[in-house]
C-alpha positions as CSV (number, residue, x, y, z in Angstrom):
1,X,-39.6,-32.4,173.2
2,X,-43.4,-33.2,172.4
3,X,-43.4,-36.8,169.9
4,X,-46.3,-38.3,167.6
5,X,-47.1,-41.7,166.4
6,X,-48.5,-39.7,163.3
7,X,-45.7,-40.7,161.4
8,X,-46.0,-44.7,162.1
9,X,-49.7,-44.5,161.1
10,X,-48.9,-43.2,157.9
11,X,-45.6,-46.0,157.2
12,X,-48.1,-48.7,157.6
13,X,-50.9,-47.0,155.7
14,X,-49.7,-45.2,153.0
15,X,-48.9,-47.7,150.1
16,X,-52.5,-49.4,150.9
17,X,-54.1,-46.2,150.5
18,X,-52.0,-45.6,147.4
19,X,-53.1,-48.8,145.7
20,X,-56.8,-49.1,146.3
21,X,-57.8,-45.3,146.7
22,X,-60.7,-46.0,148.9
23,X,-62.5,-43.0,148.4
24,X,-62.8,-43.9,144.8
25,X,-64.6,-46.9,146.4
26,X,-68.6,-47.4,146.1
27,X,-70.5,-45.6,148.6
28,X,-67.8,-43.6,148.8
29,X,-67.3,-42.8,145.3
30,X,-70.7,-41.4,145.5
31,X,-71.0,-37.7,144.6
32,X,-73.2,-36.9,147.5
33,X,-71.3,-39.1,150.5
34,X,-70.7,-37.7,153.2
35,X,-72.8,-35.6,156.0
36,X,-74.9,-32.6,154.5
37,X,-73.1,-30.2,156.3
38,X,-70.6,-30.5,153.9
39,X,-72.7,-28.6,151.4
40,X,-73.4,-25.6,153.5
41,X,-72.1,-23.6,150.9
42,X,-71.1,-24.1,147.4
43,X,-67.1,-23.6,146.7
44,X,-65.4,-24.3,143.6
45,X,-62.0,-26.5,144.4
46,X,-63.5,-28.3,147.2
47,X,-62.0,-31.4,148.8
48,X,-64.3,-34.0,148.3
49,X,-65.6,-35.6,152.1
50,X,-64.7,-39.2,151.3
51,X,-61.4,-37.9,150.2
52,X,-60.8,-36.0,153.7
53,X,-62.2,-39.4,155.6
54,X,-60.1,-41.7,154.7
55,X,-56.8,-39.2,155.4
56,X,-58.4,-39.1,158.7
57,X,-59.2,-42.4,159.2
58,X,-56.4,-43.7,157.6
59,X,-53.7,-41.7,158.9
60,X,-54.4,-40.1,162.4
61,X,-56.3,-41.7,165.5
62,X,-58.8,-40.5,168.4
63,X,-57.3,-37.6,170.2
64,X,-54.6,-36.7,168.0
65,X,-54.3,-33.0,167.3
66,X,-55.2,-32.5,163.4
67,X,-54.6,-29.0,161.5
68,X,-55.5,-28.1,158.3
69,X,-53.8,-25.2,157.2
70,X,-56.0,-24.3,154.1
71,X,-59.0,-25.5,155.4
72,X,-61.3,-23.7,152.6
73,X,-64.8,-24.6,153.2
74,X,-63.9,-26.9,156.2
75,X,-63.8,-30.7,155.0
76,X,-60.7,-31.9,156.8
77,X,-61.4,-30.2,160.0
78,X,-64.9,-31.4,159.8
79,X,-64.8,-35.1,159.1
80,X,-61.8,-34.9,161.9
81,X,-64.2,-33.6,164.4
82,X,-66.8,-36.2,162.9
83,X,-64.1,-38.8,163.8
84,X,-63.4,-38.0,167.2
85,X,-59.9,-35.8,166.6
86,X,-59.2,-32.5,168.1
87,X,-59.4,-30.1,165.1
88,X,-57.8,-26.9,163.7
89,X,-58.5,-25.0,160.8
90,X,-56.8,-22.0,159.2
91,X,-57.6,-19.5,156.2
92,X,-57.3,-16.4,155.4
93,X,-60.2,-16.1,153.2
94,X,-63.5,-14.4,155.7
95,X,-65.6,-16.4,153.1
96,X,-63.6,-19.8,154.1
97,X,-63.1,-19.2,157.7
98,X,-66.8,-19.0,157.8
99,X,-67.4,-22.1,156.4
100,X,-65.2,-24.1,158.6
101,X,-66.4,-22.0,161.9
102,X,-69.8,-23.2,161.1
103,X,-69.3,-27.0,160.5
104,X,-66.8,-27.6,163.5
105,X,-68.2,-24.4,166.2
106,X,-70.7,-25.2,168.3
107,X,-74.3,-23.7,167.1
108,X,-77.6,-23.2,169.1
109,X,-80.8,-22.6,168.0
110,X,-82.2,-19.9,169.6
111,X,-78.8,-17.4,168.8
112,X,-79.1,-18.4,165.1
113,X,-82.8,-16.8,164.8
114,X,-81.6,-14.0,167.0
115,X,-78.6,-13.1,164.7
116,X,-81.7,-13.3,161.8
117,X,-84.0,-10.9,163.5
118,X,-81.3,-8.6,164.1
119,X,-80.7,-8.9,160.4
120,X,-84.3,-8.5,159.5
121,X,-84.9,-5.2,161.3
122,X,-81.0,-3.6,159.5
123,X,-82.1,-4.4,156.2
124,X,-85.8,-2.5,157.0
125,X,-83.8,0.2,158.6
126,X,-80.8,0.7,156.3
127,X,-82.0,0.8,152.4
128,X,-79.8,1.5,150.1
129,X,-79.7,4.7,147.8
130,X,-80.0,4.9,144.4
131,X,-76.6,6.3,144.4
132,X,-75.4,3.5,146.9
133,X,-76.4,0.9,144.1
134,X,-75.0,2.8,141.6
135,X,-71.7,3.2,143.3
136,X,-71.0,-0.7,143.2
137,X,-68.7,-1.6,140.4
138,X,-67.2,-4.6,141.0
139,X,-67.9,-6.7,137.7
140,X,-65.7,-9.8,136.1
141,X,-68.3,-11.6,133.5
142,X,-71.1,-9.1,134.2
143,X,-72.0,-6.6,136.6
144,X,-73.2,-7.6,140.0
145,X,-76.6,-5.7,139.5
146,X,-77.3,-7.6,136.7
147,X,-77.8,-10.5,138.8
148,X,-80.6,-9.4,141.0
149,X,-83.9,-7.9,140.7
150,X,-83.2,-4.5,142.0
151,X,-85.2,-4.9,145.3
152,X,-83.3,-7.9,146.2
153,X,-79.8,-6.5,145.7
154,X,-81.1,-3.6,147.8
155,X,-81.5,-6.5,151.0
156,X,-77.6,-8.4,149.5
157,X,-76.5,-4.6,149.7
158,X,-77.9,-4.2,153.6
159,X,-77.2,-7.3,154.6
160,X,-73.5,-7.4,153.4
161,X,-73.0,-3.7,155.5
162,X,-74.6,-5.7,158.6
163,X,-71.9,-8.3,158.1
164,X,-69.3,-5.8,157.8
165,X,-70.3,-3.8,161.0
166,X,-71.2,-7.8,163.1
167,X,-68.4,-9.6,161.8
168,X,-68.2,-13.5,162.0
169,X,-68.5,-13.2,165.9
170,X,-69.2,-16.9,166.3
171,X,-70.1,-20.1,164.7
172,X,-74.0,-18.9,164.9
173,X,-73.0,-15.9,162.4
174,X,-70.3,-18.3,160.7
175,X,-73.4,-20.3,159.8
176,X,-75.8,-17.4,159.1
177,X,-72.9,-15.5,157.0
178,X,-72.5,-19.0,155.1
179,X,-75.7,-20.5,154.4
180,X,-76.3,-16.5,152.8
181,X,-73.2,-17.1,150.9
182,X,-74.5,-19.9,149.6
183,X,-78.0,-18.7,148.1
184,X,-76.5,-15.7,146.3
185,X,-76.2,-17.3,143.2
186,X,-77.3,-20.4,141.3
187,X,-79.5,-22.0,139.4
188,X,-82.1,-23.2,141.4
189,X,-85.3,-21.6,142.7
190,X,-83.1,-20.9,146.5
191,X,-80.9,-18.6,145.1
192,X,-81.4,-14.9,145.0
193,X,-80.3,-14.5,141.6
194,X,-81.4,-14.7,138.4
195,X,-80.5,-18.5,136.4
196,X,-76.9,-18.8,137.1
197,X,-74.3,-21.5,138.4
198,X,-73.9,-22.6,142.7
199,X,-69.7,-22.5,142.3
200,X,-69.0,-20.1,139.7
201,X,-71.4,-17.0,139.1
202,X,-71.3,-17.4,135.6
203,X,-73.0,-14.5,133.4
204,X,-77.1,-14.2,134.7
205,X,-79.9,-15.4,132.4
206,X,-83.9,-15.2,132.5
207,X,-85.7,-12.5,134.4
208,X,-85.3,-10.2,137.1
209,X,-87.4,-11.7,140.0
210,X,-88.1,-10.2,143.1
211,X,-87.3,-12.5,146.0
212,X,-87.0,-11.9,149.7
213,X,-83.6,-12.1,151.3
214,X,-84.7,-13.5,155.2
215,X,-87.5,-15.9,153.2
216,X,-84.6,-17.7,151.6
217,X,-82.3,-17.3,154.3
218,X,-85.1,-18.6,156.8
219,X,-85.3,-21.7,154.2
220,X,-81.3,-22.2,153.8
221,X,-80.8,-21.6,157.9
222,X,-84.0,-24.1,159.1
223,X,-82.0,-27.0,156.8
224,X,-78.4,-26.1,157.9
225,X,-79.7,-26.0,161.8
226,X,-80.9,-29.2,161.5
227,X,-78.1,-30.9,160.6
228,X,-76.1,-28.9,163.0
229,X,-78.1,-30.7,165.8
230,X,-77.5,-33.7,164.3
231,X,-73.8,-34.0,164.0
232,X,-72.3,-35.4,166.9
233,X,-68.5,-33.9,166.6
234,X,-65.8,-33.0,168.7
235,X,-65.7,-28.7,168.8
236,X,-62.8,-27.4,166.7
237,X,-61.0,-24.4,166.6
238,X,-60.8,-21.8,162.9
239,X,-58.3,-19.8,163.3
240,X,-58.7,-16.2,160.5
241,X,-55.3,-15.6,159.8
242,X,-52.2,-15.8,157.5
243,X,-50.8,-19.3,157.3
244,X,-47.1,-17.9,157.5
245,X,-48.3,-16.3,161.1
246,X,-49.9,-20.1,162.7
247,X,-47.1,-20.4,164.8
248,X,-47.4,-17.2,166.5
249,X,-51.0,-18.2,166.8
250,X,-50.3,-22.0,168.0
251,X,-48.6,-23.8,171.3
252,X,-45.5,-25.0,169.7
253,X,-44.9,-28.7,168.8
254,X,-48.9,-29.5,169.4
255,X,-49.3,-31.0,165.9
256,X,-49.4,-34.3,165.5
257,X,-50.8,-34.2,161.4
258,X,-50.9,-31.7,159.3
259,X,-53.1,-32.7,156.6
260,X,-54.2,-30.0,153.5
261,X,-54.6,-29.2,149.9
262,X,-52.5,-26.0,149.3
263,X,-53.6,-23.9,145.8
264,X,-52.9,-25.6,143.3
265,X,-50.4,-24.4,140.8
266,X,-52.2,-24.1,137.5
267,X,-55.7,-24.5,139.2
268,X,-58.2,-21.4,138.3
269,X,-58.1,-18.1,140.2
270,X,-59.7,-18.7,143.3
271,X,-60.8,-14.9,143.6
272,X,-62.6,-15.0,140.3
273,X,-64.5,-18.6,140.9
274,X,-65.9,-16.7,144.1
275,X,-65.6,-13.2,143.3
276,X,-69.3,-12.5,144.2
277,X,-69.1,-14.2,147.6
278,X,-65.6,-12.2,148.3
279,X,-67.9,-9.2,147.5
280,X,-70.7,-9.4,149.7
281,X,-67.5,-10.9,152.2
282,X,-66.3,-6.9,152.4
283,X,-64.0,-6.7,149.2
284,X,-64.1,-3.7,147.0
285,X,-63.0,-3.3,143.6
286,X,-59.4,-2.7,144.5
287,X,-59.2,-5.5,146.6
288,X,-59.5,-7.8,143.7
289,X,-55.9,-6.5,143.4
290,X,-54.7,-5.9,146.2
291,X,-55.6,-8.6,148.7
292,X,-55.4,-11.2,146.1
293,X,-51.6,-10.6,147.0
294,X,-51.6,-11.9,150.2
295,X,-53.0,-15.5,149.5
296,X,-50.4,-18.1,148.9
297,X,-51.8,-18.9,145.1
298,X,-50.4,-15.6,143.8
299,X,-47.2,-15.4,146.3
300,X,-46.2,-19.2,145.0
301,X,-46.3,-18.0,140.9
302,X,-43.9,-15.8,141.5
303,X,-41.5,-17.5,143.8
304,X,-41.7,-21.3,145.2
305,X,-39.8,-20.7,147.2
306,X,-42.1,-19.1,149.5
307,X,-43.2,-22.8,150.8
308,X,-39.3,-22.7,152.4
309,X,-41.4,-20.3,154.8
310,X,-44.2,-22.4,154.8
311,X,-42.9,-25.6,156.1
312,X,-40.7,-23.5,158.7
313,X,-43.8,-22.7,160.4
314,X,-45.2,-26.6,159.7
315,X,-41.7,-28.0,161.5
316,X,-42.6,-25.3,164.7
317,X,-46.0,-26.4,165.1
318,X,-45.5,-30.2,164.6
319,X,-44.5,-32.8,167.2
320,X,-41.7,-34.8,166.4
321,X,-42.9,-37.9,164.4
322,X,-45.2,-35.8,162.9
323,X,-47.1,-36.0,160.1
324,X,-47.5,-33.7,156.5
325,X,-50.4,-34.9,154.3
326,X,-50.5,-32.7,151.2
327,X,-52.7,-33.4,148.6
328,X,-51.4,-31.1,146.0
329,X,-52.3,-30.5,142.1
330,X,-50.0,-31.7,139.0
331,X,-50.1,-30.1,135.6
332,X,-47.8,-30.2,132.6
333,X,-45.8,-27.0,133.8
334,X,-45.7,-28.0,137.3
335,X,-45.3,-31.1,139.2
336,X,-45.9,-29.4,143.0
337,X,-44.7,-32.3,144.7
338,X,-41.3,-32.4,143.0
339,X,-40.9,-28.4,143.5
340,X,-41.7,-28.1,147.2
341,X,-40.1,-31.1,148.7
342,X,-36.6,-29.6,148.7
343,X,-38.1,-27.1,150.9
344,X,-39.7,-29.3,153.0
345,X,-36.4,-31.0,153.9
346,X,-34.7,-28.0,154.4
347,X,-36.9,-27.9,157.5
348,X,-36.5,-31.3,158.9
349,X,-39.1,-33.3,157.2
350,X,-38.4,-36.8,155.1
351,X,-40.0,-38.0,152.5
352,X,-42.4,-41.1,153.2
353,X,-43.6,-41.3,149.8
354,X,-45.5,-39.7,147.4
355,X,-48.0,-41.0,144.0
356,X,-50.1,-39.4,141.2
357,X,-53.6,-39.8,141.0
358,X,-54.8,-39.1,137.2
359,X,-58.2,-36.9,137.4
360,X,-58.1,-35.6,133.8
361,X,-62.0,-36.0,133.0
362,X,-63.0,-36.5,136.1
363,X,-66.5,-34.8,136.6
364,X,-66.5,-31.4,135.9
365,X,-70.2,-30.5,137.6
366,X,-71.1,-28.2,134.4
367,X,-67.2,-26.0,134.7
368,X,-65.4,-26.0,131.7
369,X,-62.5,-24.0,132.7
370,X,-61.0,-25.5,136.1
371,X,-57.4,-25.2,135.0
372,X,-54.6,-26.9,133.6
373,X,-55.0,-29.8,136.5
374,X,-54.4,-33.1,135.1
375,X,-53.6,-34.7,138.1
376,X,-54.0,-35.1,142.0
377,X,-50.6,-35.5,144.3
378,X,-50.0,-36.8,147.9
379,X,-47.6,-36.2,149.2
380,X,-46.3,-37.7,152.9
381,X,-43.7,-36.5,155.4
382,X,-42.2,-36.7,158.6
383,X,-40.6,-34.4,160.9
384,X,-37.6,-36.0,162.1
């Protein structure tokens, strides 16, 4: 039977970290702390980096085995590798897994601008019809042609097809496939659309201008490579799957923290906030109802109870004194913390303690609707 020291770490920390909130701390309070990597790709619902540091720092040391299973755009597993810990990130979101492949998988140079090329000479080769434009219609707040000059959705069209067929071999295409992700839409002069928002592709304004996919790619990549040579990390390991399956896919009792930030119960729909990137990710129209099913935000709506699974497979892949760091989201029809801990000790965890932080009007970055959130929850157990 495999034990952790997790669990000390976090009796001796916790209450300090609950009193001073060290993230909240100048520099770290700063919106832009934190290695650039972290902005490979906008994501609305992101866990900010200072945030994910100190519940490393705070709460694991050097060597211990760290696993975030919601790992989103990659923030815990990255400022875990950052910090020396052996890293593992899960999500069943293409779009996410990407994101965390590319900030803890080992990149190199010379494959990146191959992967590129390759990319160049599809989209010259493979140009959409009139009818294969036509024959998109996925549309929440506008249609998706109405965000590009025709010529460049033609490109988003081939390159999203050369995606399809490659797949996220690798953190070079994790960090191709991302840094793409990222410049689909915005409001700045990198993005391929027309004015709209980084997060949330909000409805398109000004004109139709005709930009070049690989030019802006070239430009997202060339800044993105450079700070992947500069990071000095220890490699991690993204696992693409279902949480409910990660102890098929893990050793058993390898764990020693488990440190996340499920859905949140009131937050807003994840598959709308990103509904363009889960497009050019390979969903159709019908997706948007179907696979939305399978992600733990819609299964938990319509029966808690489903975390009763969740910390089943949490108290297989943990060691024994090991740790469960949730950061959860608090609303006035839901208090997460309160619902899922009966569940949690149902599978051999303990409470170590748990505390509110209030974030109602905390900085929106230009969203007005992110929810019914009013405040942040941790939440800290041990498997005894």
């Amino acid at each position: 039977m495999k034990k952790s020291n997790a669990s000390k770490l976090v009796k001796n920390n916790w209450e300090k970290f609950r009193d001073n909130l060290p993230y909240k701390v100048h520099p770290y309070s700063k919106r832009n702390w934190g290695n650039n990597l972290h902005s490979l790709c906008s994501y609305q619902g992101k866990l900010k980096p200072a945030l994910g540091h100190f519940l490393i720092s705070e709460f694991t040391s050097k060597n211990m085995t760290i696993l975030d299973t919601f790992s989103g755009v990659g923030t815990i597993p990255f400022e875990g590798a950052l910090q020396g810990r052996k890293v593992i990130g899960n999500d069943l979101s293409k779009v996410a897994y990407a994101n965390s492949l590319a900030k803890v998988g080992e990149t190199n140079r010379e494959e990146v601008y191959k992967i590129i090329d390759n990319l160049k000479k599809y989209i010259k080769e493979n140009i959409p019809t009139k009818k294969d434009i036509d024959s998109v219609d996925v549309s929440f707040n506008k249609k998706i042609q109405d965000y590009y000059h025709e010529n460049t959705f033609k490109q988003i069209l081939s390159a999203r097809k050369f995606f399809i067929e490659h797949d996220i071999k690798d953190a070079n295409y994790a960090l191709v496939f991302s840094s793409l992700l990222h410049i689909l839409h915005g409001n700045r002069p990198y993005a391929l659309s027309r004015t709209s928002h980084p997060i949330t592709p909000f409805a398109p304004k000004g004109e139709f201008i005709d930009k070049d996919l690989i030019e802006k790619l070239m430009e997202k990549v060339e800044r993105s490579l450079t700070l992947e040579e500069e990071k000095s990390i220890q490699i991690g390991k993204v696992i693409y799957g279902d949480v409910f399956e990660l102890d098929k896919a893990l050793e058993l009792e390898s764990v020693d923290s488990i440190i996340t930030s499920p859905p949140f119960f009131d937050s807003t729909k994840f598959y709308l906030a990103n509904w363009i990137r889960l497009w050019f990710a390979g969903w159709n129209k019908k997706d948007f109802d179907i696979e939305k099913e399978k992600y733990l935000e819609t299964k938990q709506k319509k029966d808690i109870s489903i975390y009763n699974e969740y910390f089943r497979v949490c108290n297989n892949v943990l060691k024994i004194g090991g740790t469960i760091i949730m950061h959860l989201g608090v609303s006035k029809k839901a208090n997460m913390g309160e619902m899922i801990l009966p569940f949690a000790e149902a599978n051999n965890f303990k409470l170590i303690g748990m505390f509110i932080e209030d974030v109602d009007g905390n900085e929106k970055f230009g969203i007005k609707d992110q929810g019914s959130v009013k405040g942040h929850q941790f939440m800290f157990l041990e498997k005894i």
